[in-house]
Phi, psi and omega in degrees: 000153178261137193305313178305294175331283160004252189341317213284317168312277166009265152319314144327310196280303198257319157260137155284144178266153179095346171290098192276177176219157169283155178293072147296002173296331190281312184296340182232048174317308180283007177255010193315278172343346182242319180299135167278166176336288182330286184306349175258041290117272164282344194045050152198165188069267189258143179268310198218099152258130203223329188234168188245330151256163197220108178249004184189135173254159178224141201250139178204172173257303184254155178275110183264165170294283213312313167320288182324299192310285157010266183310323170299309209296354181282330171079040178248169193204160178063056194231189179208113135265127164273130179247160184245351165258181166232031225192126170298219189170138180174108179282297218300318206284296222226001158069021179122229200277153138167208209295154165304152210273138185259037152272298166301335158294321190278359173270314149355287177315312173258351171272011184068014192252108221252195188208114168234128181213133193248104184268280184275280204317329170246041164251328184315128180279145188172177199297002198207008182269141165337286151341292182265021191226311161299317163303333168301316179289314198281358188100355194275123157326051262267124162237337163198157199272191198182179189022072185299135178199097201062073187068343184244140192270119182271321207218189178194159173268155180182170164254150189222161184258075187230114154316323201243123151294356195254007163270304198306303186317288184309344154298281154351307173288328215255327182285309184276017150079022158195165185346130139275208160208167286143071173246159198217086184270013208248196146325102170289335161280094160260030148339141198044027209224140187303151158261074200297148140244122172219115200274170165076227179255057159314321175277097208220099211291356169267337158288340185258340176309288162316347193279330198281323202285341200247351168076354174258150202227022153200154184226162187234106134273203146229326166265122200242331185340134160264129140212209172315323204290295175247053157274349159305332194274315191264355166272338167268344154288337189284309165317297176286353114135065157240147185291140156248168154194139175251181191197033176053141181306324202265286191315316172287325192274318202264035154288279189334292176291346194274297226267000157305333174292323168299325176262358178302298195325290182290001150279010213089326202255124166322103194220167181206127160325107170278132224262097188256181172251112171293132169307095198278352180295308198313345164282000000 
């Protein structure tokens, strides 16, 4: 397919007006030389333009070294990654996101492997959003979307059928094919009781504000980590009686880019879920 058509679909589909981005310009002084225009204009949609066709997408949450590296050993040229960062992850190391390594942009780069990525535009809820590819997988009922946050509703409220957090946790766990975390400042019984979800980086004082206004008292995020940053967050929760549970940042998010393969597909264009590692510090 040709990559401009690509993008231009893209954008179409995924951005929205009213929907901003954070300064991700600031996190990537050395990739200057590699952003196209757009992305130092908007920080969303094309990133890297490197091909003039796109015969194969690779779906990712982060450009992680392990990804890129994915994607290079394949030996294709005329590709596209899509991404939902522009950006790596790493709390404990690197204090959160940052930049991709530029020895893999610049290899990217002679390979025709362009980078295109939908931050808040696939945080919005809709069939394909971060949110809502996750309450699916986990079980969770959708009853309204929630927490507008630079234009985009991130999360949403809903029910799931767990009694317990300590059934739910265990669920929780069992979706996300590893450990979760659990501070359990609430109630262990929830039965019948609304639920928040906000994937990522959730755990947030404009999500429990809402959560307190809305009567709910547990959230399914994904970075939960106590530490200086958010012990305020986990103190107002402790105050306030509401339950967390985490999933990692990468692991809560990446429902999303897999079922992105589903809308490549039917655009024609070949795409495959790259496979990443979650941060466990993020618990």
């Amino acid at each position: 397919m040709e990559a401009k058509k690509l993008y231009e679909q893209l954008d179409k589909d995924f951005i929205k007006k009213g929907i901003t981005e954070i300064n991700w310009l600031e996190k990537m002084p050395k990739l200057d030389k590699y952003l196209c225009e757009n992305f130092k204009q908007c920080e969303m949609g094309l990133m890297c333009d490197f091909a003039d066709e796109i015969d194969k997408v690779y779906t990712t949450v982060f450009l992680s070294d392990i990804v890129l590296e994915k994607v290079l050993s394949e030996n294709i040229t005329n590709a596209m990654i899509f991404s939902h960062h522009p950006t790596n992850w790493d709390i404990e190391c690197h204090g959160g996101n940052y930049a991709a390594s530029e020895m893999y942009i610049k290899k990217l780069q002679e390979r025709k492997i362009s980078i295109y990525f939908l931050h808040h535009p696939l945080d919005n809820f809709g069939e394909y959003s971060t949110c809502k590819t996750f309450a699916d997988r986990i079980g969770i009922k959708t009853e309204q979307p929630a927490f507008l946050y630079y234009g985009a509703f991130c999360g949403l409220f809903g029910t799931i059928d767990c009694n317990t957090t300590s059934e739910l946790s265990e669920k929780f766990s069992l979706v996300m094919g590893h450990k979760t975390s659990l501070y359990q400042y609430g109630s262990e019984n929830i039965a019948n009781e609304k639920i928040a979800l906000c994937p990522g980086g959730g755990n947030a004082m404009f999500v429990l504000d809402e959560m307190l206004k809305n009567g709910v008292k547990t959230l399914v995020t994904g970075v939960t980590v106590k530490n200086n940053y958010s012990k305020n967050v986990h103190d107002f929760e402790n105050i306030n009686g509401i339950n967390v549970l985490g999933g990692t940042h990468y692991s809560t998010e990446k429902f999303a880019t897999m079922k992105m393969c589903e809308y490549f597909k039917k655009l024609g264009v070949l795409a495959k879920f790259v496979n990443d590692e979650p941060k466990f510090f993020d618990l």
